[in-house]
N, C-alpha and C positions, 0 to 999 in steps of 0.2 A: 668175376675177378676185377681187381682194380686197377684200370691200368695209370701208370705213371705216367707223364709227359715231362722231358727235361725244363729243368732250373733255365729263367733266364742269366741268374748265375753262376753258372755252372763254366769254370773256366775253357772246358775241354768242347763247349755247345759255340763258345767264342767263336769267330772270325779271324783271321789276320791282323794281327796289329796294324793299326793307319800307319801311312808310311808319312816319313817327317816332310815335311814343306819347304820349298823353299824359295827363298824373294834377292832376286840379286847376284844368284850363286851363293846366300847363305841360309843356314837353315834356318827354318825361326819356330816357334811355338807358342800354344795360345795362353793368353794372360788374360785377367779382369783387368778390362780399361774403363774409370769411373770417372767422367769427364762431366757431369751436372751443374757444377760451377761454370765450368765455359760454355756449357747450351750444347754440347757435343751426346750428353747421355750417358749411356751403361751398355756396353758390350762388351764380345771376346775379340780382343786386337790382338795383331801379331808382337812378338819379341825375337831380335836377335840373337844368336850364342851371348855376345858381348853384354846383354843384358839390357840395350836401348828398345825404344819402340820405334816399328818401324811407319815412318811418316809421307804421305801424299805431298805435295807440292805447295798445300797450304799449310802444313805443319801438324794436321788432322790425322792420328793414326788411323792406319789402314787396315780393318778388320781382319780376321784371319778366314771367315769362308771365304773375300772374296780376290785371297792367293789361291 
């Protein structure tokens, strides 16, 4: 017999939804941050509801793993 093993996409083999983040008392979620031009790089930074990023002390946004 053959046996089957579940889909990794298989919604129902899922997890729990991540639960939202948040920096300040606000929520935020992850965005492509493409900073190459300023020697910053290419990662996932945080965003605000209001749709700013949100920024370190030197104006460098702040990743979102390390909210």
């Amino acid at each position: 017999m053959l046996k089957m093993s579940k889909s990794k996409n298989d919604p129902a083999a899922r997890g729990p939804a991540q639960q939202l983040k948040t920096y300040g008392g606000k929520k935020v979620k992850p965005v492509l941050y493409v900073g190459t031009a300023l020697g910053h790089g290419r990662y996932i930074a945080a965003q605000d509801e209001s749709g700013n990023l949100v920024l370190d002390r030197e104006g460098k946004p702040i990743a979102y793993a390390d909210i």
